[in-house]
DOVEXDREN-549424 format. One record per atom (N, C-alpha, C, CB): residue in one letter; chain; residue number from 0; x negated, z, y negated. Coordinates in Angstrom, 1 decimal. Glycine has a CB too. Layout:
- resn/chain/resi/u/w/v
- A/A/NUM/X/Z/Y
...
This chain:
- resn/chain/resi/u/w/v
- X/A/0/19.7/-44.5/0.5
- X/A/0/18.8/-44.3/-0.6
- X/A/0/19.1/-43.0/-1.3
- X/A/0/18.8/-45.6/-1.6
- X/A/1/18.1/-42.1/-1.5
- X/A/1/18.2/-40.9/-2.1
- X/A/1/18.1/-41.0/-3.2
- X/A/1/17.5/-40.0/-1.8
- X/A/2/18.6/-40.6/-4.8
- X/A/2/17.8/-40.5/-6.4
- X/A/2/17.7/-39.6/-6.6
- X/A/2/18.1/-40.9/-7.6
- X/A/3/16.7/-39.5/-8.1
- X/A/3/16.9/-37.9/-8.7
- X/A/3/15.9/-38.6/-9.8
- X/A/3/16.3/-36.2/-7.7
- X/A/4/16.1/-37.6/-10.5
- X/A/4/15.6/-37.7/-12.2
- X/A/4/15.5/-36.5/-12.7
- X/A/4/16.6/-38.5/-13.1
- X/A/5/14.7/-36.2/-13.9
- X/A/5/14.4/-35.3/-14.6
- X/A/5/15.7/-35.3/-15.9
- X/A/5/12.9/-35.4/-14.9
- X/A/6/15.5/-33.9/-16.5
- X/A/6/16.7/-33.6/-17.0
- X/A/6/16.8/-34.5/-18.2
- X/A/6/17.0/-32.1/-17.2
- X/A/7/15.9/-34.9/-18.8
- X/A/7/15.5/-35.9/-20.0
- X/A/7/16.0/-37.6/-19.3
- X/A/7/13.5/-35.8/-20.4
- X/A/8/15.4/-37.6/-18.1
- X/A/8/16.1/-39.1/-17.8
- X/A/8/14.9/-39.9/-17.9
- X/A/8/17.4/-39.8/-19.0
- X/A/9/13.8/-39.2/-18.1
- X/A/9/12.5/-40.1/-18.3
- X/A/9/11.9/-40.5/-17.2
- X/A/9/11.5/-39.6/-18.9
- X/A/10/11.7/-39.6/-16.5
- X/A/10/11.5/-39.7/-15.1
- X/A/10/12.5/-40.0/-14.1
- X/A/10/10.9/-38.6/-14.7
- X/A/11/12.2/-40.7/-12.8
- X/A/11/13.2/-40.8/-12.0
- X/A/11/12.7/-41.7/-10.3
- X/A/11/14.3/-41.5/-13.1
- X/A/12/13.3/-40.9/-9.7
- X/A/12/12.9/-41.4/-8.2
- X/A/12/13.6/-41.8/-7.3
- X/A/12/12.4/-40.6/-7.6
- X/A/13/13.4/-42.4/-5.6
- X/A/13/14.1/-43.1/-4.5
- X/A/13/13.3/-42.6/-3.3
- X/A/13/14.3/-44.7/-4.6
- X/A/14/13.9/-42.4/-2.5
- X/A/14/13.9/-41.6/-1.1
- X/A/14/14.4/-42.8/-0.3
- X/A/14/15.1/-40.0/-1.0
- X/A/15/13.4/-43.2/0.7
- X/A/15/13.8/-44.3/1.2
- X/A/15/13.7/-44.0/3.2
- X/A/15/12.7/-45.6/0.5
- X/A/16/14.4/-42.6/2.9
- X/A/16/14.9/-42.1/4.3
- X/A/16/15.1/-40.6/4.1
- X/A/16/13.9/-42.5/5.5
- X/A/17/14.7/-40.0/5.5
- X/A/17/15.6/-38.8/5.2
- X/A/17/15.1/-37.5/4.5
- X/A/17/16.1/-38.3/6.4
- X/A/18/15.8/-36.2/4.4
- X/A/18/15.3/-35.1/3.7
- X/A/18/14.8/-34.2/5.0
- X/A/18/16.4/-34.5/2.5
- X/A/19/13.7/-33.2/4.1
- X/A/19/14.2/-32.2/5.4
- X/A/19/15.4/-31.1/5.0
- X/A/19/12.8/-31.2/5.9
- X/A/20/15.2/-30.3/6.1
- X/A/20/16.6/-29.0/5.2
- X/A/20/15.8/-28.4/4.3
- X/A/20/17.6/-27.5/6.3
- X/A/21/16.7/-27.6/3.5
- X/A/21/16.0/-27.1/1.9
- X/A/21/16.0/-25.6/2.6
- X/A/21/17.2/-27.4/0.0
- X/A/22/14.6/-25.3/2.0
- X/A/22/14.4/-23.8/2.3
- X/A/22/14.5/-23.0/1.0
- X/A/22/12.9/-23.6/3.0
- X/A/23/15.2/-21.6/1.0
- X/A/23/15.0/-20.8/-0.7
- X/A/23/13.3/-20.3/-0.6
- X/A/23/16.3/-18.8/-1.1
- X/A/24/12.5/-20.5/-1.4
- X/A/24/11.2/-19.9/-1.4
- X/A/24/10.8/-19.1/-2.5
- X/A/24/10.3/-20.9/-1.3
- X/A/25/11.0/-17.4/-2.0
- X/A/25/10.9/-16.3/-3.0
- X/A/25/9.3/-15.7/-3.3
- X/A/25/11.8/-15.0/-2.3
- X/A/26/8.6/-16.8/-3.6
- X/A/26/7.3/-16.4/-3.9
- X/A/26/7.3/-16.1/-5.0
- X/A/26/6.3/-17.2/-3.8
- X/A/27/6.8/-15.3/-6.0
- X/A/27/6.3/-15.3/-6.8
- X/A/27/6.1/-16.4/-7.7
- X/A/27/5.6/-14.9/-6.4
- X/A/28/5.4/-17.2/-7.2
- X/A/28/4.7/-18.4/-7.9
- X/A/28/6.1/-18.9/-8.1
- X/A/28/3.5/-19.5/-7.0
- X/A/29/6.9/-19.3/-6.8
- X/A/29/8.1/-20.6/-6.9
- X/A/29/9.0/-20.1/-7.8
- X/A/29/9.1/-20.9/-5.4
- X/A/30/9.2/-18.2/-7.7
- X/A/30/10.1/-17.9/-8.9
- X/A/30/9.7/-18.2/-10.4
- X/A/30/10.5/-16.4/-8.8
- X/A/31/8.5/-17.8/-10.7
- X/A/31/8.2/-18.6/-11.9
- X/A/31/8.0/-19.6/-12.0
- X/A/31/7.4/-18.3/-12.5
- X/A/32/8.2/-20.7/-11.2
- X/A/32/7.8/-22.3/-11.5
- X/A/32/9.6/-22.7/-11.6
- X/A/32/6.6/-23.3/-10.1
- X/A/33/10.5/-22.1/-10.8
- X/A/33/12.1/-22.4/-11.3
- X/A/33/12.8/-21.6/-12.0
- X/A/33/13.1/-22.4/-10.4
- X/A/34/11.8/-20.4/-12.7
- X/A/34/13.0/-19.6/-13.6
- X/A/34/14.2/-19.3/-13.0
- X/A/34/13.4/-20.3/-14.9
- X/A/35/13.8/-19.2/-11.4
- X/A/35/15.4/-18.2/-10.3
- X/A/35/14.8/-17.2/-9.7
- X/A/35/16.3/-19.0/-8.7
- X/A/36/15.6/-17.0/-9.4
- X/A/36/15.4/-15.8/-7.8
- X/A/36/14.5/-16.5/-7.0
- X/A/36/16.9/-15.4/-6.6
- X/A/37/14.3/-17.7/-7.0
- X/A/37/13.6/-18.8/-5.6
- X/A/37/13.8/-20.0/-6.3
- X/A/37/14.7/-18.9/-3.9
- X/A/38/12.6/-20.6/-5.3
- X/A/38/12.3/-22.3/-5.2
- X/A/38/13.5/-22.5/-4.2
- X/A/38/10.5/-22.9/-4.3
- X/A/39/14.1/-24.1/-4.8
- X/A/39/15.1/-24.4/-3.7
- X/A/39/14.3/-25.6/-3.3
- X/A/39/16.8/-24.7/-4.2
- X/A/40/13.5/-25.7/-2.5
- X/A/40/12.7/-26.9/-1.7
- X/A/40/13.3/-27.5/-0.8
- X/A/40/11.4/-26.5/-1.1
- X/A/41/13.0/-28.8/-0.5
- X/A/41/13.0/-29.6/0.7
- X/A/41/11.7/-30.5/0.5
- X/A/41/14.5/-30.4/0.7
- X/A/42/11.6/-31.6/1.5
- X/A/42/10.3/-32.6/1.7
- X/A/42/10.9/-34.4/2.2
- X/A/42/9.2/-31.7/3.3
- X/A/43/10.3/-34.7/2.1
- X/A/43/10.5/-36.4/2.2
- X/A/43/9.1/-37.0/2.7
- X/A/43/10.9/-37.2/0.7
- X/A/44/9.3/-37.9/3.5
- X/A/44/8.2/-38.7/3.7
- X/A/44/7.4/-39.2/2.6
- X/A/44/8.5/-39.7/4.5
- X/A/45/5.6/-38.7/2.1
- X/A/45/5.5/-39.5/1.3
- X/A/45/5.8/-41.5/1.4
- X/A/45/4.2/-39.0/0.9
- X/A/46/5.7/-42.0/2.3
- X/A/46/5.5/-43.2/2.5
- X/A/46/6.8/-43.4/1.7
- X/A/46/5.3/-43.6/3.9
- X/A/47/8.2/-42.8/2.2
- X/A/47/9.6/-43.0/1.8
- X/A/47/10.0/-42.8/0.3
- X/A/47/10.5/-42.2/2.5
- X/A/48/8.5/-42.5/-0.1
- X/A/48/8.9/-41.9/-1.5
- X/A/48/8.4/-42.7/-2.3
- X/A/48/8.4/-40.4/-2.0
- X/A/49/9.1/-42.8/-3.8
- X/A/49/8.4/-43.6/-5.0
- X/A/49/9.0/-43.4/-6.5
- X/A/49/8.4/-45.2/-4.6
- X/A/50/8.2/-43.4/-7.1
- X/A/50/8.8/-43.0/-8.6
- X/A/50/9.0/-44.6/-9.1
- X/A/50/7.4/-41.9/-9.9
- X/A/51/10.3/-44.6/-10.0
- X/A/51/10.9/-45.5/-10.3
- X/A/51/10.8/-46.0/-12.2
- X/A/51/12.2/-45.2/-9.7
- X/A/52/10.8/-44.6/-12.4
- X/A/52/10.4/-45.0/-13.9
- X/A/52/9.9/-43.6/-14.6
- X/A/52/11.9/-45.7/-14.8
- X/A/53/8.7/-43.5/-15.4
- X/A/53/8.0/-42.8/-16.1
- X/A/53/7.2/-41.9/-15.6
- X/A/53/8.6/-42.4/-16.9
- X/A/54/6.9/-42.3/-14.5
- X/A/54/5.2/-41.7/-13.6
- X/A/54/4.4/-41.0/-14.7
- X/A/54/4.1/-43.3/-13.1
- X/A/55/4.1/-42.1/-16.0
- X/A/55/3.5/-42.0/-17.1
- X/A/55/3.6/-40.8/-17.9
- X/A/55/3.9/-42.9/-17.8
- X/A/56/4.7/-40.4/-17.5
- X/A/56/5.3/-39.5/-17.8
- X/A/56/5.4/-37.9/-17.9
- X/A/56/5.9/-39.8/-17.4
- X/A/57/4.5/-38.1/-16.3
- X/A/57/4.4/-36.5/-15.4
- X/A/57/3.0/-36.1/-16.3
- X/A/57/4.0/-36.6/-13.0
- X/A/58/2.7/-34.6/-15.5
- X/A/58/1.9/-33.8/-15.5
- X/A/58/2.0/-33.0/-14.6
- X/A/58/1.8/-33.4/-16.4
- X/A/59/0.9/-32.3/-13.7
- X/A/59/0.5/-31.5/-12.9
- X/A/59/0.1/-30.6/-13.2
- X/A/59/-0.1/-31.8/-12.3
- X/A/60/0.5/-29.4/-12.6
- X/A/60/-0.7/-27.9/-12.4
- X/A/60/-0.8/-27.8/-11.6
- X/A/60/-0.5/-26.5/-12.6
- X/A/61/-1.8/-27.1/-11.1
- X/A/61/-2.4/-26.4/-9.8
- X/A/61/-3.1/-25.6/-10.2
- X/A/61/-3.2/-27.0/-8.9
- X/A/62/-2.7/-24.2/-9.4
- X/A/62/-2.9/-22.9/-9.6
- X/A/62/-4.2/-22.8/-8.6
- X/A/62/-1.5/-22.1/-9.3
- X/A/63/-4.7/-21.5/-9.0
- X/A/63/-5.6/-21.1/-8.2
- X/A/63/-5.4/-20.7/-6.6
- X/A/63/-6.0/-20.1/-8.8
- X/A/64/-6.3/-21.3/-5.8
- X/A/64/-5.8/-20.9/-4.2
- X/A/64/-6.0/-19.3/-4.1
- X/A/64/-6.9/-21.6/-2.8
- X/A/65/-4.8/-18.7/-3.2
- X/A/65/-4.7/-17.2/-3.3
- X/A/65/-5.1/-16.9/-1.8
- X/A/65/-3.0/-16.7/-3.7
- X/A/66/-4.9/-17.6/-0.9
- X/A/66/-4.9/-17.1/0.6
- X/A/66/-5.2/-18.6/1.5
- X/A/66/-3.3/-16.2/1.1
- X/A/67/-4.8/-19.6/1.4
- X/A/67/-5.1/-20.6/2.3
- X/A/67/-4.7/-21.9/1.4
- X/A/67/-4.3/-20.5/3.7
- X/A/68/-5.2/-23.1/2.2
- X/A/68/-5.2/-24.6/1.6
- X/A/68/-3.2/-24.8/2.3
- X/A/68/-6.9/-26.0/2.7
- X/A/69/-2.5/-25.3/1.4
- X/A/69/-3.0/-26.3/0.3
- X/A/69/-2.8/-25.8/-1.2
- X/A/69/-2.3/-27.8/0.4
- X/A/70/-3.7/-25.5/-2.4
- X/A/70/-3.2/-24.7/-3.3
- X/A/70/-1.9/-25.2/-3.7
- X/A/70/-4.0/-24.6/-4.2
- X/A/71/-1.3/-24.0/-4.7
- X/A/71/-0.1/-24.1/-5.1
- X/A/71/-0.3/-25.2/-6.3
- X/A/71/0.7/-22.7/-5.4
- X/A/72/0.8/-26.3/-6.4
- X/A/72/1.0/-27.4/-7.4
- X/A/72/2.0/-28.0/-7.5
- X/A/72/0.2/-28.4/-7.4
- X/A/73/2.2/-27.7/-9.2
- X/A/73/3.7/-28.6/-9.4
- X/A/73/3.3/-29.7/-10.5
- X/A/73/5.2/-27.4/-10.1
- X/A/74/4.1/-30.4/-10.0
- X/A/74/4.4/-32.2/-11.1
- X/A/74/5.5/-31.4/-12.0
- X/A/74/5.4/-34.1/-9.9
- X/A/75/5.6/-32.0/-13.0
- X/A/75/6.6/-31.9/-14.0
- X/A/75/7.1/-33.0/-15.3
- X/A/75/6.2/-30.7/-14.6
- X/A/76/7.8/-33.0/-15.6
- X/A/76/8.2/-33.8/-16.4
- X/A/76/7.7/-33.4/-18.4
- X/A/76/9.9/-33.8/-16.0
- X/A/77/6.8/-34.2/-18.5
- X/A/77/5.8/-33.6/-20.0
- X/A/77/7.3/-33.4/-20.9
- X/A/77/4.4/-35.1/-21.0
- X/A/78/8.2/-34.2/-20.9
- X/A/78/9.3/-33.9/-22.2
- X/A/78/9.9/-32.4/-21.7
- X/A/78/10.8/-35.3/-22.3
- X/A/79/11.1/-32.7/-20.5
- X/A/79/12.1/-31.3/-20.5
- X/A/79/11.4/-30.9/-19.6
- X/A/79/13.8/-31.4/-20.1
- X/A/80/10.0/-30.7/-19.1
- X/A/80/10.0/-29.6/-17.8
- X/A/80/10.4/-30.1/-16.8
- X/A/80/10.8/-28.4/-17.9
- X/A/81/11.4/-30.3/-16.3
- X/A/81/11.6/-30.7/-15.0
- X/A/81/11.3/-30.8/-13.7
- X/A/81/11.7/-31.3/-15.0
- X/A/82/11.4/-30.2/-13.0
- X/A/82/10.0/-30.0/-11.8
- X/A/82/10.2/-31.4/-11.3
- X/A/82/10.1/-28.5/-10.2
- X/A/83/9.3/-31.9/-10.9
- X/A/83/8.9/-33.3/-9.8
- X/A/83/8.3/-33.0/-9.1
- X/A/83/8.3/-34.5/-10.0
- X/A/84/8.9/-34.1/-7.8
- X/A/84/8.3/-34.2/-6.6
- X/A/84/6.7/-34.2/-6.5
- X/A/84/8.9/-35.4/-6.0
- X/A/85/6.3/-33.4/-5.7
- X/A/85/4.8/-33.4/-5.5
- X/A/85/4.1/-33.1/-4.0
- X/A/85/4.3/-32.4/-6.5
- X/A/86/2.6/-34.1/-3.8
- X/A/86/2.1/-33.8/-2.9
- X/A/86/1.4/-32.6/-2.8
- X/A/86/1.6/-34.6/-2.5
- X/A/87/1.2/-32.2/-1.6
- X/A/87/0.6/-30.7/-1.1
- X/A/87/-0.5/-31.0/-0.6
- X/A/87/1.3/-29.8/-0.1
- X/A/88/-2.0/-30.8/-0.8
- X/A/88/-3.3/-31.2/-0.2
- X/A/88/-2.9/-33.4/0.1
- X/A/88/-3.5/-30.0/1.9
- X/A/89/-3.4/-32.6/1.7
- X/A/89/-3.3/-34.3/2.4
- X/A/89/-1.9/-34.7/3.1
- X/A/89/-4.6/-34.6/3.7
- X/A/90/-1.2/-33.5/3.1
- X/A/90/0.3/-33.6/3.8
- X/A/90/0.9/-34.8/3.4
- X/A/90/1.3/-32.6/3.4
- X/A/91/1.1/-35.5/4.5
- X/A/91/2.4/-36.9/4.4
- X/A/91/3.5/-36.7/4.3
- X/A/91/2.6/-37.7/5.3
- X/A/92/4.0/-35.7/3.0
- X/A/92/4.9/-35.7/2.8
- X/A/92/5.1/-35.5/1.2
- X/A/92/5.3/-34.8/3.6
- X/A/93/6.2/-35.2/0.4
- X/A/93/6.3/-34.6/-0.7
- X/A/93/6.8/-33.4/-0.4
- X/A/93/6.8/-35.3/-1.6
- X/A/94/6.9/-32.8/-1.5
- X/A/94/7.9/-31.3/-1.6
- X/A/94/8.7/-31.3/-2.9
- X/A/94/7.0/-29.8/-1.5
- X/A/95/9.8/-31.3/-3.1
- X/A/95/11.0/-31.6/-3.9
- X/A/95/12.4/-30.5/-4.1
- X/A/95/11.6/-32.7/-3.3
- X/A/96/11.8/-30.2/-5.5
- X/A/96/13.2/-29.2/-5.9
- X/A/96/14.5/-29.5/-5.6
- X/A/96/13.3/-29.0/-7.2
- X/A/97/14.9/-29.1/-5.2
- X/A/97/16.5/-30.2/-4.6
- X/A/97/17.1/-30.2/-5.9
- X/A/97/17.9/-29.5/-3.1
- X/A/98/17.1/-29.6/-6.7
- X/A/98/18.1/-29.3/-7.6
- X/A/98/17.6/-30.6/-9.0
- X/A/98/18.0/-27.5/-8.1
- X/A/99/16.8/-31.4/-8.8
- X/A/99/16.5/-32.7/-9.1
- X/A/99/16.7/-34.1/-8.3
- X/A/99/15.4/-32.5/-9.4
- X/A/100/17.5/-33.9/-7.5
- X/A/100/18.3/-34.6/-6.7
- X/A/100/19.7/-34.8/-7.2
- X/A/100/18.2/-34.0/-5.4
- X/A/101/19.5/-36.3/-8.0
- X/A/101/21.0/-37.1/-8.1
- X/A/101/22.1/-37.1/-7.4
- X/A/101/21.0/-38.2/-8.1
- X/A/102/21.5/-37.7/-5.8
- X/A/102/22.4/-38.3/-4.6
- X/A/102/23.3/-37.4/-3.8
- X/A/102/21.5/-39.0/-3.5
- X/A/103/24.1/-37.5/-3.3
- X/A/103/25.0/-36.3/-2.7
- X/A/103/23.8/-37.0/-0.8
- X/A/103/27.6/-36.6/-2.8
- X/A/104/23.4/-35.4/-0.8
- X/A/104/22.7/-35.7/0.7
- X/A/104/23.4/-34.5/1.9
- X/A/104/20.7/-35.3/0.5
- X/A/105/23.0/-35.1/2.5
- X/A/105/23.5/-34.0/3.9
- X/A/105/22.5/-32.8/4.4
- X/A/105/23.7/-35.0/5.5
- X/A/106/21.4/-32.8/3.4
- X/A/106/20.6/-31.9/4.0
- X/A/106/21.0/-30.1/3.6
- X/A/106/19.1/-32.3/3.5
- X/A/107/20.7/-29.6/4.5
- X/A/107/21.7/-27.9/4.1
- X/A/107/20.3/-26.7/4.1
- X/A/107/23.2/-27.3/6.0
- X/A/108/20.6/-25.7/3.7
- X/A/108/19.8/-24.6/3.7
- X/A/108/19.7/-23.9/4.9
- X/A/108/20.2/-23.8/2.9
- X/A/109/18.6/-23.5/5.2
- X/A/109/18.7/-23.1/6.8
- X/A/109/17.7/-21.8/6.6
- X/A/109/18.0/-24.6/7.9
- X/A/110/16.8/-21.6/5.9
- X/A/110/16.0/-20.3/5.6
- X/A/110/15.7/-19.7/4.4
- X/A/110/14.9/-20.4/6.2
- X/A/111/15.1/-18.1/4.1
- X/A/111/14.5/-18.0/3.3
- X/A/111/13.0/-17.7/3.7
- X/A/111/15.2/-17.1/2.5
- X/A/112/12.3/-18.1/2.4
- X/A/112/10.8/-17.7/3.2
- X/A/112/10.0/-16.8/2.0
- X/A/112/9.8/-19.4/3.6
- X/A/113/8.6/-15.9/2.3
- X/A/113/8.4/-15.1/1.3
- X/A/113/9.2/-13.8/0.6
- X/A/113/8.3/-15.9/0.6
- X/A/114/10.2/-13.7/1.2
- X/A/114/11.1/-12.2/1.3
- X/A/114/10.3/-11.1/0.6
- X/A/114/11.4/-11.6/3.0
- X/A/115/9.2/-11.3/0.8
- X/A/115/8.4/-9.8/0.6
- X/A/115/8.3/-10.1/-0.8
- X/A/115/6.8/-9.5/1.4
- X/A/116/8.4/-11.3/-1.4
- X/A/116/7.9/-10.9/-2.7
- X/A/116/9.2/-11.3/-3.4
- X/A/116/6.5/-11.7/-3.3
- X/A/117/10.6/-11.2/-2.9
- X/A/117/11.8/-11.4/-3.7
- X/A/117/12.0/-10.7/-4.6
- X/A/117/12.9/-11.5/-3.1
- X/A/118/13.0/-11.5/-5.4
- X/A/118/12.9/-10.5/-6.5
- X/A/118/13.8/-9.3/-6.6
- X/A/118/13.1/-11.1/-7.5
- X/A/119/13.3/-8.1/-7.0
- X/A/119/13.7/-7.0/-7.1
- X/A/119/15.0/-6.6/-7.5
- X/A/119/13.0/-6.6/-7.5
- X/A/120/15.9/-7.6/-8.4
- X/A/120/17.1/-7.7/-8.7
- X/A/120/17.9/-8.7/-7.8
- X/A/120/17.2/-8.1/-10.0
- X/A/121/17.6/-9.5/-6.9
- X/A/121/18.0/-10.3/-6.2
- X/A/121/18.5/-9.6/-4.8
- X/A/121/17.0/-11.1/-6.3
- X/A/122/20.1/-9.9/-4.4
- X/A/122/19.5/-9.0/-3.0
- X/A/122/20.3/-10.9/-2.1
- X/A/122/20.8/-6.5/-2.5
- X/A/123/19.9/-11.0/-0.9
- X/A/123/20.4/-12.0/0.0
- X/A/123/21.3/-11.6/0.5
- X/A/123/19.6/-12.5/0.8
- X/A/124/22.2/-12.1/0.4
- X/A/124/23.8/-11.6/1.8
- X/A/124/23.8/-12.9/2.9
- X/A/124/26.1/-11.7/0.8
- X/A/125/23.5/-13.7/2.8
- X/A/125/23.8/-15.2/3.6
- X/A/125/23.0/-14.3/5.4
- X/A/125/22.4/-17.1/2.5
- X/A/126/23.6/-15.2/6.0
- X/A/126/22.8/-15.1/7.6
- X/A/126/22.0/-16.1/7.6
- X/A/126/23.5/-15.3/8.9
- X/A/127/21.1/-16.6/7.2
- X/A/127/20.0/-16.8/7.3
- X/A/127/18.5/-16.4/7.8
- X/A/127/20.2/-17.1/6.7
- X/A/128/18.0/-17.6/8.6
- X/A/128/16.5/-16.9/8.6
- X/A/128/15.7/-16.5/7.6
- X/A/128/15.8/-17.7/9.0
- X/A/129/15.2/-15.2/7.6
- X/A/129/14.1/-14.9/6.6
- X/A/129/12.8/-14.5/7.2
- X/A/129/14.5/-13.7/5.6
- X/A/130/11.9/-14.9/6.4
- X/A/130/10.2/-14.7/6.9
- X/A/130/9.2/-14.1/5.5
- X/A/130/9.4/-16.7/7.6
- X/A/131/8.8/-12.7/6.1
- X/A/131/8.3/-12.0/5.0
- X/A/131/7.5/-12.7/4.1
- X/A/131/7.5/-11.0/5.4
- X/A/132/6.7/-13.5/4.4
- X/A/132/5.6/-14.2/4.1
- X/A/132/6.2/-15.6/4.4
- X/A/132/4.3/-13.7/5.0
- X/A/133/4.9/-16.3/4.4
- X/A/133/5.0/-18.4/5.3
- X/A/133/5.7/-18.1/6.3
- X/A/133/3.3/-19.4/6.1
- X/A/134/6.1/-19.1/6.5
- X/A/134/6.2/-19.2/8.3
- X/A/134/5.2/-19.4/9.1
- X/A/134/7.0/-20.2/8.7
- X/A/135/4.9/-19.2/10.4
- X/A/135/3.8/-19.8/11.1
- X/A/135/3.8/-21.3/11.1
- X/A/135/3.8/-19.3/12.4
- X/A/136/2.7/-21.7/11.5
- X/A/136/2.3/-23.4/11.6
- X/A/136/3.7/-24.1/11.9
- X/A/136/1.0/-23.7/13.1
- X/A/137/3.8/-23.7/13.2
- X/A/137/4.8/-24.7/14.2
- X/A/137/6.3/-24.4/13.1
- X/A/137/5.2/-24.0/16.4
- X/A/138/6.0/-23.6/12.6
- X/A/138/7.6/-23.6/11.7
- X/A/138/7.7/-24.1/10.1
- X/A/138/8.1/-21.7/11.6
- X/A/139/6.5/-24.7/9.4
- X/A/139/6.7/-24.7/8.2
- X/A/139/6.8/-26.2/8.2
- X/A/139/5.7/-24.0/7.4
- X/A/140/7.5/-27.0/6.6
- X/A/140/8.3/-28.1/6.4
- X/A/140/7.2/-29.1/6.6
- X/A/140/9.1/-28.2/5.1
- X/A/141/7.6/-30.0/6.9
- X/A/141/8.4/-31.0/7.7
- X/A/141/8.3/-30.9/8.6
- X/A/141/8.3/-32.0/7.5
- X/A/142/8.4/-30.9/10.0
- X/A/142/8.3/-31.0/11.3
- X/A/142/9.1/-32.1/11.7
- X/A/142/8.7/-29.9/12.0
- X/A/143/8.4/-32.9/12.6
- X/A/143/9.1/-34.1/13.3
- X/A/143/10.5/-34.0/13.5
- X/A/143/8.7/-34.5/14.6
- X/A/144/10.7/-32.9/13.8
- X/A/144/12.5/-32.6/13.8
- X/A/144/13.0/-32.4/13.0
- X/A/144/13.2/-31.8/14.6
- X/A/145/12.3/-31.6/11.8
- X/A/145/12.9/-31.5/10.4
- X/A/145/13.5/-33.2/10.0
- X/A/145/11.6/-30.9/9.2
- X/A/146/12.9/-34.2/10.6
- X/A/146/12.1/-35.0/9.6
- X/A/146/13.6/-36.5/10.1
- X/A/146/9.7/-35.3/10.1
- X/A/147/14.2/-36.1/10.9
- X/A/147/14.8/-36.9/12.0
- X/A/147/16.5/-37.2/10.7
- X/A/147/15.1/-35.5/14.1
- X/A/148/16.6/-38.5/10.9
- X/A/148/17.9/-38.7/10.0
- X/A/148/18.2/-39.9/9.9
- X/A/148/17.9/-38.3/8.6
């Protein structure tokens, strides 16, 4: 069982299997929706997923679509902000700031994605994969083998 909670404690969630690996995501959008250099994302089965206390709680944005479906949208926590887990279009999955993750998990960083629009004070040293932009289809989160745990 995975948890996590917002920084107020109002909100709070359970992962009822595995993660995928967490990607840094240097969009634009992700850097201003975490106030970093990058989104630190990962994904979960929505089925495995469920909010546990103050659903009531959240609020959503969704931004204008810029280039393809599924527009950009974040859940948040109405008291501290907090990013929450949220779905993307019709994807069976969620997508989840790791850094609202209670549980100690085994999932690791494995790429950056969006490079092109990193930030300009930011430089990457890690060996990691980077991809200017998205990744193509067959490469973006979750994949059945992402998804394996």
């Amino acid at each position: 069982m995975i948890e996590g909670s917002c920084l107020c404690g109002a909100v709070a969630f359970e992962i009822d299997g595995p993660l995928s690996p967490i990607q840094y995501c240097h969009a634009a959008r992700c850097r201003k929706a975490s106030g970093s250099a990058f989104g630190t994302e990962c994904a979960a089965r929505a089925a495995d997923f469920r909010f546990t206390r103050g659903e009531e709680n959240l609020s959503v944005y969704e931004a204008p679509l810029l280039n393809e479906p599924p527009a950009y949208k974040r859940r948040f926590c109405r008291t501290c902000g907090s990013p929450m887990p949220v779905e993307m279009g019709n994807a069976p999955w969620v997508v989840i700031q790791a850094g609202v993750i209670d549980s100690s998990v085994d999932a690791r960083v494995f790429r950056h994605i969006f490079t092109g629009q990193r930030a300009g004070w930011f430089e990457i040293h890690d060996e990691l994969r980077q991809f200017e932009a998205r990744p193509p289809p067959e490469g973006r989160l979750p994949s059945d083998e992402d998804m394996q745990g």
